[in-house]
C-alpha positions, -999 to 999 in steps of 0.1 A, spaced: 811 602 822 847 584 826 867 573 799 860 536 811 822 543 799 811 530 769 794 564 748 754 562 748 739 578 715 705 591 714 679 569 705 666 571 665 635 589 656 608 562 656 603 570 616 638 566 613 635 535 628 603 525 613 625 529 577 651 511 584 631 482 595 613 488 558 647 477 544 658 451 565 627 432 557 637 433 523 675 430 520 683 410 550 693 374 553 670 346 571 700 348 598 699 384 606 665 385 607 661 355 630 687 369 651 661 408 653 632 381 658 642 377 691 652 412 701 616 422 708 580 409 711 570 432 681 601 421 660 593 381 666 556 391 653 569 408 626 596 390 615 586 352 619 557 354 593 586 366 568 612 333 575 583 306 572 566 326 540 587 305 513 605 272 528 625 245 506 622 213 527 654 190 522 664 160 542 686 183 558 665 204 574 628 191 571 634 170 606 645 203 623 614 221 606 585 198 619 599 200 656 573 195 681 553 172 656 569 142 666 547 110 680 555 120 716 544 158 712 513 166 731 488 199 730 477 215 760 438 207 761 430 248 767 449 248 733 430 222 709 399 250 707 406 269 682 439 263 677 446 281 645 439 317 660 464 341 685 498 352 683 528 325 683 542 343 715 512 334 733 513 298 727 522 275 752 532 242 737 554 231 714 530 219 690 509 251 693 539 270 688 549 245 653 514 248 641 512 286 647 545 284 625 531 265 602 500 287 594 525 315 579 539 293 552 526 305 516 552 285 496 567 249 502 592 235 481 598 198 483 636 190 472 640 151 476 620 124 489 635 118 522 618 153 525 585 139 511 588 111 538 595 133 570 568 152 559 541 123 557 552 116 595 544 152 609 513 152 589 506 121 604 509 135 639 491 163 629 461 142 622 466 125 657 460 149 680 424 153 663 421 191 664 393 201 645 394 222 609 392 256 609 358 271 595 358 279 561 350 311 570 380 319 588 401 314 558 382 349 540 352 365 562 338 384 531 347 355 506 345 321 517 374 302 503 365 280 471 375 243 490 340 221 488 348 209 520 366 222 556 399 203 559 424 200 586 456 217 563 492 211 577 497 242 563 469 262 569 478 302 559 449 322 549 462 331 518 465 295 491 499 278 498 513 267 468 532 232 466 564 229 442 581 195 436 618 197 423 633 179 395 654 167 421 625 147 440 612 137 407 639 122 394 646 103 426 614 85 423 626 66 392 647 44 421 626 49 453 606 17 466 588 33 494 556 27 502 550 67 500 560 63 465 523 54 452 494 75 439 476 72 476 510 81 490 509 114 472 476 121 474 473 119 515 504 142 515 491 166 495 457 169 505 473 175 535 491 206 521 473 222 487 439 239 489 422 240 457 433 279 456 469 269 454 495 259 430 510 234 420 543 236 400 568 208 391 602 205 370 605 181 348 641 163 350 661 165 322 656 130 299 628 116 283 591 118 300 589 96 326 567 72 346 563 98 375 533 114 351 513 88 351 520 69 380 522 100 402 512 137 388 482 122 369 465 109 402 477 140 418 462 165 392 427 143 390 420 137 433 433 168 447 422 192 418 446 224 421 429 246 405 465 264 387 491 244 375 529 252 366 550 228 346 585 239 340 615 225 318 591 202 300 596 181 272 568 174 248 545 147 253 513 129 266 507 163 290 471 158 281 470 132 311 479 153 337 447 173 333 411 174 347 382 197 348 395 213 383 427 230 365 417 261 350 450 280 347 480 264 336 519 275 325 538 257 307 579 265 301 592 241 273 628 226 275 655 246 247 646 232 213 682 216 202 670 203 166 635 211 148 623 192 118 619 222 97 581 205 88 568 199 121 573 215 159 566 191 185 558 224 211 529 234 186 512 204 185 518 194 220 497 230 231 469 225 198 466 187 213 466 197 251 443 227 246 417 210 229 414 175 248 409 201 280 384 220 263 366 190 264 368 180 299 355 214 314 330 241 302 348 264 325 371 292 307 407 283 301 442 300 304 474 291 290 504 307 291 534 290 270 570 299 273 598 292 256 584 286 224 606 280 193 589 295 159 608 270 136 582 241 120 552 265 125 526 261 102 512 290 86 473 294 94 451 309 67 438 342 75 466 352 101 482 384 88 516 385 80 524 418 98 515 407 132 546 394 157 555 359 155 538 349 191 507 362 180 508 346 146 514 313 172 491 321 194 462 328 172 472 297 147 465 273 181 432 292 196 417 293 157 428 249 156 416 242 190 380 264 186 378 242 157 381 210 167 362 222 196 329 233 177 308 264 176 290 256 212 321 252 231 346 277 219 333 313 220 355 328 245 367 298 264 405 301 258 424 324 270 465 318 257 496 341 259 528 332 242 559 337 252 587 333 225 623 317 229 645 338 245 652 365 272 617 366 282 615 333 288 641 328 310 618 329 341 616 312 375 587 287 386 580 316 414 575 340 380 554 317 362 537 312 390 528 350 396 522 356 361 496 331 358 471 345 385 478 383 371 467 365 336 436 353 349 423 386 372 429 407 339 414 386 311 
């Protein structure tokens, strides 16, 4: 070896290797590991799934997401037959290649609505080509997924994608005229995205309610039936109307109480009057959790011991009103409600809530 050569090292023990791989899955950026995606056949396999697992789609980038879904994108016929199995390396096409993509995406977060309209486009290719759905079986061989019917699902993981709209996307649709901007708009797009096993989460803008319950996340809630439902920086009020018999879990993270009427707390009654109207809509067992929950303007329920914490003393005053007013054939056993008070612990992400809520419901 000359002084000109560049000095070879020994190749790393495979476990070695095999480790450091561990923690670059886990500590690296989107970048890096797009840039060791294409070092290797086995690092594209493995690294890919990771970078399309939880997406925020912006106007920015949502164009540059859906290539090869555009109106002049074609699949290759030996392609169409079972399109949604084999490795993404394998495919051929750009659309194969999008839709293989596409089918490792878990979590989709829609930040504005030029998003919401680029999306409607590629799902509208999607439905084009005419590729058939894959089998419900495919979804879980030993548990058939819980979807009535077989649907053709943009995103089309195995596991339940979950859907989150932004306050951003929310708020814009105050202002927005487009035609997408109607209960059948938001339906198609979403029945397009959400099986029943996935979640839906919003966050409420800051401000008063606003039409976008009624007009939009009521329709939503009632025709594509998530079964779990995550509503985040809310503000008391008419939440009653968002539900149906479909939704079976749902968490709920009010806004920062400012000023309480020391007789009366809005949160409490909004939770005693949501729980009880569902009760009645579904025979099916229920769970609540409830963050962010101010103790001020509590009433006092008889027969609640003093010397229990203040979220159970909450908790148990809302189950004991809504069993009430629910009557003695309804209400043995059908709520399930944890309560999370004001403060540190309720400082948690939609992605938290989110998780807590389906631990709630396997260990209840």
């Amino acid at each position: 070896m000359t002084d000109a050569d560049p000095q070879k090292f020994p190749y790393l023990p495979e476990d070695v290797l095999l480790i450091i791989l561990e923690l670059v899955e886990s500590t690296a950026s989107p970048s890096t590991l797009a840039s060791l995606a294409r070092v290797s056949r086995s690092l594209h396999r493995k690294f890919i799934p990771l970078l399309y697992k939880s997406i925020t789609l912006t106007q920015h980038n949502c164009s540059a997401f859906f290539y090869g879904l555009s109106s002049a994108d074609t699949i290759k016929e030996d392609e169409r037959e079972e399109w949604w199995e084999g490795e993404l390396e394998d495919k051929k096409s750009a659309v194969a290649r999008r839709l293989a993509m596409l089918g490792c995406v878990q979590n989709v977060r829609l930040e504005d609505f030029e998003a919401v309209t680029i999306c409607h486009s590629a799902i509208a290719t999607f439905l084009s080509l005419e590729l058939k759905a894959p089998p419900n079986s495919w979804y879980n061989p030993k548990k058939p997924t819980d979807d009535t019917r077989s649907r053709r699902l943009l995103f089309h993981s195995r596991l339940p994608t979950n859907v989150h709209l932004s306050s951003n996307l929310l708020d814009s649709l105050r202002t927005s005229e487009s035609p997408l901007n109607t209960k059948t708009g938001w339906i198609q797009l979403l029945q397009r995205m959400l099986k029943t096993s996935g979640v839906l989460s919003m966050e409420q803008p800051e401000g008063p309610a606003m039409p976008y319950v009624s007009r939009c996340l009521e329709p939503i809630c009632r025709q594509v039936c998530p079964r779990l439902l995550v509503l985040d920086n809310v503000k008391e009020g008419g939440l009653h109307r968002m539900l149906s018999a479909s939704q079976q879990g749902v968490a709920i993270r009010f806004r920062d109480v400012v000023e309480v009427n020391s007789r009366i707390n809005g949160q409490h009654l909004e939770v005693m009057d949501l729980i009880s109207i569902h009760m009645r809509r579904t025979p099916k067992p229920l769970y609540y959790i409830i963050y962010n929950v101010s103790s001020k303007g509590v009433p006092t329920h008889r027969g609640v011991p003093v010397q229990i914490s203040e979220n159970e003393r909450i908790r148990i005053s809302i189950v004991s009103y809504v069993s009430g007013i629910a009557g003695p054939n309804r209400r043995q056993g059908r709520v399930k409600l944890k309560v999370v008070m004001a403060g540190v612990e309720s400082e948690v992400s939609v992605e938290k809530m989110r998780n807590d809520l389906v631990e709630f419901m396997k260990t209840c």
